[in-house]
C-alpha positions, 0 to 999 in steps of 0.5 A: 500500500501506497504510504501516502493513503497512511499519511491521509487526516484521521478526519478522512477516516468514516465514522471520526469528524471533526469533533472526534478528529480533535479530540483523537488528536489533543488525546492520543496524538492520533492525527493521521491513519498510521497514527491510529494504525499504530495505537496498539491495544494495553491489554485484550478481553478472553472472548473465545468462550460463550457461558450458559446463565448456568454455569455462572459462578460468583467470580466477578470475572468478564463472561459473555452469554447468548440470550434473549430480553424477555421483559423491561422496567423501571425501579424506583431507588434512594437516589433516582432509579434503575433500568432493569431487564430479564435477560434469559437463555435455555438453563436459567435467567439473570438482570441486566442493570443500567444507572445511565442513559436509561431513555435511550437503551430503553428506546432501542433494546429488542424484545425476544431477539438474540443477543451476544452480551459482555461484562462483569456478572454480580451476586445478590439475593440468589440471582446474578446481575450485570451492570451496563452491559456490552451488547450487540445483535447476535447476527452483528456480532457474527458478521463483524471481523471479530477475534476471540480475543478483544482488544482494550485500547490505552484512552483517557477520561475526556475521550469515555465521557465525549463517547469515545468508547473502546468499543467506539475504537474499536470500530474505527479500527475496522473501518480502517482495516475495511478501507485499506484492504489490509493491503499493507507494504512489507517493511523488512527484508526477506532475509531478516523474514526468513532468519527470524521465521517473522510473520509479515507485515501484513498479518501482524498488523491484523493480529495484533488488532484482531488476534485469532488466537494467543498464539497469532498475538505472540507472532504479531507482538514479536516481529512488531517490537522487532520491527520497531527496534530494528529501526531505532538501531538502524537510525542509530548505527547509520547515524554514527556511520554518517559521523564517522565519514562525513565528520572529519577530525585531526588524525593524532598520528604519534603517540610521543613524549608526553605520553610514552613520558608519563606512562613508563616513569610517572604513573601512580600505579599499573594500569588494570586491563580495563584501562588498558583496553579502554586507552587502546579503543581511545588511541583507535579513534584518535588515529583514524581521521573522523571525529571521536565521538565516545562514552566512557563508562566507568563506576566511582573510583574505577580511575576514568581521570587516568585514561582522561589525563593519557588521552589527553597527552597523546592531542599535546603529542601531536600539537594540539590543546585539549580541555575537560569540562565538569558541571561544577565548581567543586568538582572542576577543582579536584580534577584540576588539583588531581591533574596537576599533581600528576603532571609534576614531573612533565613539562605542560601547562594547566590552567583552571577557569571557573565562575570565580576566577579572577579578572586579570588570571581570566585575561592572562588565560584567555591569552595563553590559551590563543597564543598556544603556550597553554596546554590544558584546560580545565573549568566549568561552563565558563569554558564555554563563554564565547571569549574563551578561545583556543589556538587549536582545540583538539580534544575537549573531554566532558565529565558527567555529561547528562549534566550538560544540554546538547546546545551546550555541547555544541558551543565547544565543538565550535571552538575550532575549524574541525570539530575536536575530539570528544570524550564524554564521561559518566560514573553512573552506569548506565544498563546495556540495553539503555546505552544501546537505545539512548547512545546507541549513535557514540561509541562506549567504552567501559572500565569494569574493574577497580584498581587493585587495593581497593577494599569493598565498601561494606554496606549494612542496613540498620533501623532507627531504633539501632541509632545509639550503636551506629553512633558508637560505631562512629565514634570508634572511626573518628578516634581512629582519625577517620570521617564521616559523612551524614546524608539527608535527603532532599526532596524538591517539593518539600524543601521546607520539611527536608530543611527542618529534618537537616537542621533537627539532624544537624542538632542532634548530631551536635548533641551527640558529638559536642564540640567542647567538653570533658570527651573528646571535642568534634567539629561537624560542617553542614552544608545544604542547597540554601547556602550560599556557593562562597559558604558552602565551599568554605565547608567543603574545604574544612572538611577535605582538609580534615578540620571538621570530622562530621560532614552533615549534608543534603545530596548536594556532596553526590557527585565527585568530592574526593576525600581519602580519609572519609570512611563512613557514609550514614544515609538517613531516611534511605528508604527515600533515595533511588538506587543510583543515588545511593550508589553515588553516595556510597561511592563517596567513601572507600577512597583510601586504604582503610576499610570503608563503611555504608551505612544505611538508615530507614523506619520499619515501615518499608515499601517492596520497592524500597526493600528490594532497593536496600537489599541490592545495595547490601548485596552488591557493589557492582554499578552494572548490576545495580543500574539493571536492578534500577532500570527493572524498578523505575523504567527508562523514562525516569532514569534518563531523566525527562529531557532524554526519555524522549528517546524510549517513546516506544510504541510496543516495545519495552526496553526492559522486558525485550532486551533480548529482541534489541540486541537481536534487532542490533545485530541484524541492523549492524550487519544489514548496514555493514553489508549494504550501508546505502541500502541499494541492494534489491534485497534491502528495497523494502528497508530503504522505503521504510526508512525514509518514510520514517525519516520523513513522517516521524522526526526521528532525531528528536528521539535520540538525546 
């Protein structure tokens, strides 16, 4: 079938109009034939079986009889009155209920005719009722294209109470189905048909409004979700495909005295295999002549700043500059400490321009950075600003980049006549089957192991009522010199709440670990989003500099903050935090060589979620493991975030529950392409049409962040 019939107003379609047309479109979204083709059923009603009023039993599930009315009346009631019919078949006889639109049922219900009716049967007073029954004419009933199985259609509120019914749905579905004769165009090749044993097009579109049988419903389901699938990874791969040769980028041929430098006399420690590898794929990218567009994924404390830093060296090796850019002050700063300490011993240069950099440093930057004598540099967003320019930009490396917008991304890619290299770099892991859907267009590096020497975090689970001893245990580490963090949570909509829990907290803790006194002394900080950035980083360096022992915060100290010493994580109320946030939280601690302890605190009264939640955290330390655990709880959409859920807007598929099926539809989409990357061949005919189609009618780079 011609695409352009699919493209036709839903208005065009008999039996919408204009009203209806409006309405399917503020509702649903629902503005052409595809739109509506492509609305699949939530769920579908059993009808495969016809009951005898006999054989009814007090379940309270949906039955469907054949019968006749034999009698009408009207009963009186508290509140109005009630319709009420004797609906009878050869074993028994039962009532059918109506509290709405009685004028109208009453003036077209048949007496004595037979009639197929559906619903939920009730008990009372010996006889079984039926409130509002679905009903049709059993001769309708055997002539119309029904399947046994019933389709129920996602809807909304507005739409049941205008009298868009599912039952309305329904039948427009068919008229649909009638007008294009089910003549739709194949979308996949023969080989992917034949391979996967696919159903076509044609009868999975059926089967899926109108299934026979569930075993026609299973077909239907898996080569749409397939389809579908397929689809996003083709636009995906050839995506970066597209990059990779149409992008050019500044070939690093050598790898030379900075980098050959560093690693054989100035590396802290061996490189694990992971970082090995991952340098390895970097160098790859950075050799060939299109732009490197890579993730690197890496839990806390997996040494991602490392493989920044030797990325970096091999852009000075070949003359050009290079930057990393981190969402925040604090954390722009450690990595400028980080790095400069590293470099001691090489001859680079390395500048740090954030918001409060001074006014003669930030002209004495802009003029080294033009002139080439600066190397390295390191900021936040001021990195961006347009008077900030480099003489030759050649790798630009951006930290906890769901942090950034893409406009904001793009500002540094025009810093230059090429656009540099790009690293971009996340310690929240992020599930396989997600990084395939929503970076599935930049290459992923992984580092999946810690350094060697690293102690697991011991994670343990107490209640409130255990409080005196998680102190106890506090005080034990801080005599040893340690310290400590304690976390409240913060939760937007209640900011004056989670205030006043942080200040009864910081009271209490004070109370407990007083500052002057017979005992021993201690110093607490606090630090929350209401203070100001001067106050809160004064506190920050109090306690990164071992002056204050307790660190009492808001999730303000999630991301970043490096302190070696610090070896307990409290997290109060952690009933109330998500499994990623914990995890980053944790991950704050464990970062010297003593053992390192989490700590996490709830009430009794748990949800399963939150159980299941706590337990994982106890179980495992594993990122990728508990990131999985997380996806299956919270679902895509919420784990990206609002701004980049847009990618997972799936019409059948389900991203978690079909993993299997997107990494099957990956692999046929990479193959197809590397095979046949224009897809010219006769073979891909169908695959070419179907792709721009979606191209056209569906902008599909809105979908991908």
């Amino acid at each position: 079938m011609n695409a352009n019939f699919l493209q036709t107003p839903i208005d065009y379609l008999k039996g919408v109009g204009p009203n209806r047309a409006d309405l399917l479109k503020k509702e649903l979204g629902i503005h052409t034939f595809q739109d509506l083709l492509n609305l699949f059923p939530n769920r579908y009603l059993d009808r495969t079986q016809y009951y005898k009023i006999a054989q009814l039993q007090q379940t309270n599930a949906e039955v469907q009889i054949i019968g006749k009315i034999t009698h009408i009346k009207t009963v009186e009631q508290k509140r109005g009155k009630r319709l009420v019919a004797t609906f009878v078949d050869e074993t028994g006889s039962m009532e059918l209920v109506w509290f709405r639109g009685q004028k109208w049922i009453r003036e077209n219900l048949k007496i004595n005719v037979p009639y197929v009716i559906f619903g939920k049967t009730n008990f009372f007073n010996d006889t079984f009722s039926m409130p509002h029954p679905e009903m049709e004419l059993l001769e309708t009933h055997e002539k119309s294209i029904r399947s046994a199985m019933q389709p129920v259609y996602p809807s909304t509120e507005k739409l049941t109470n205008s009298g868009i019914t599912n039952r309305v749905i329904n039948s427009l579905m068919q008229q649909l189905f009638i007008e294009s004769k089910n003549a739709f165009s194949e979308s996949l090749s023969k080989t992917i048909l034949n391979e996967l044993k696919l159903v076509s097009k044609k009868e999975a579109l059926f089967n899926i409004h109108f299934p026979k049988s569930h075993a026609h419903l299973a077909r239907a389901q898996y080569r749409l979700k397939f389809e579908e699938l397929f689809y996003i990874q083709l636009q995906l791969i050839r995506k970066n495909l597209i990059h990779k040769s149409k992008i050019k980028g500044y070939t690093f041929e050598k790898i030379g005295h900075n980098f050959n430098t560093f690693f054989s006399e100035h590396l802290p420690f061996n490189l694990t295999e992971a970082q090995k590898r991952v340098i390895k794929e970097i160098r790859n990218d950075l050799g060939s002549n299109a732009q490197m567009n890579r993730l690197l994924q890496g839990d806390v404390g997996s040494g991602k700043t490392i493989v920044a830093l030797m990325s970096m060296l091999i852009a000075l090796d070949n003359g050009f500059q290079a930057c990393l850019m981190a969402p925040t002050e604090i954390l722009s700063v450690q990595h400028y400490q980080g790095l400069t300490k590293l470099c001691k011993k090489l001859n680079t240069s390395i500048e740090l321009l954030t918001g409060s950099t001074k006014t003669s440093k930030r002209r004495e930057i802009h003029k080294k950075l033009e002139n080439g004598e600066l190397n390295i540099l390191i900021g936040t967003h001021a990195l961006l600003e347009d008077k900030v320019k480099f003489k030759n930009l050649g790798l630009a490396i951006v930290d906890e980049q769901h942090r950034f917008g893409v406009a904001q991304r793009s500002k540094l890619w025009h810093k230059n006549e090429y656009p540099p290299h790009v690293l971009v770099m996340t310690a929240t892991p992020i599930p396989r089957t997600l990084a395939m859907s929503v970076y599935g267009d930049l290459d992923i590096s992984v580092i999946d192991e810690l350094p060697p020497g690293r102690k697991d975090i011991k994670t343990v689970h107490r209640f409130d009522s255990n409080r005196l001893k998680v102190f106890r245990f506090i005080k034990d580490e801080i005599s040893k010199g340690r310290q400590v963090y304690i976390v409240y949570p913060l939760i937007q909509e209640s900011e004056t709440m989670d205030y006043k829990d942080l200040m009864d907290g910081y009271e209490s803790i004070v109370r407990e670990f007083p500052p002057h006194g017979p005992g021993p002394n201690y110093q607490v900080s606090i630090v929350h989003g209401q203070m100001k950035p001067a106050d809160k980083d004064y506190e920050m360096s109090r306690f990164v500099n071992g002056e204050t022992q307790i660190m009492v915060a808001t999730t303000v100290i999630e991301v970043g903050v490096n302190v070696p010493n610090a070896s307990v994580m409290v997290i109060e109320s952690a009933e109330r935090f998500g499994l990623s946030q914990l995890h980053q939280l944790r991950g704050r601690v464990g970062r010297g060589a003593e053992q390192s302890y989490c700590i996490l605190m709830t009430g009794h009264k748990l949800s399963a979620d939150a159980k299941t939640r706590l337990e994982t955290m106890v179980r495992t330390s594993d990122g990728f493991e508990i990131a999985e655990v997380d996806l299956k709880l919270r679902g895509p959409g919420d784990i990206m975030g609002t701004q980049q859920s847009g990618v997972l807007n799936l019409r059948i598929a389900d991203i978690v529950k079909d993993s299997e099926i997107l990494k099957i539809a990956r692999s046929y989409a990479s193959q197809t392409l590397k095979a046949d990357p224009n897809l010219s061949s006769e073979e891909n005919i169908p695959l070419k049409e179907a792709y721009s189609q979606l191209v056209k009618y569906r902008n599909i780079w809105n979908y991908i962040s």
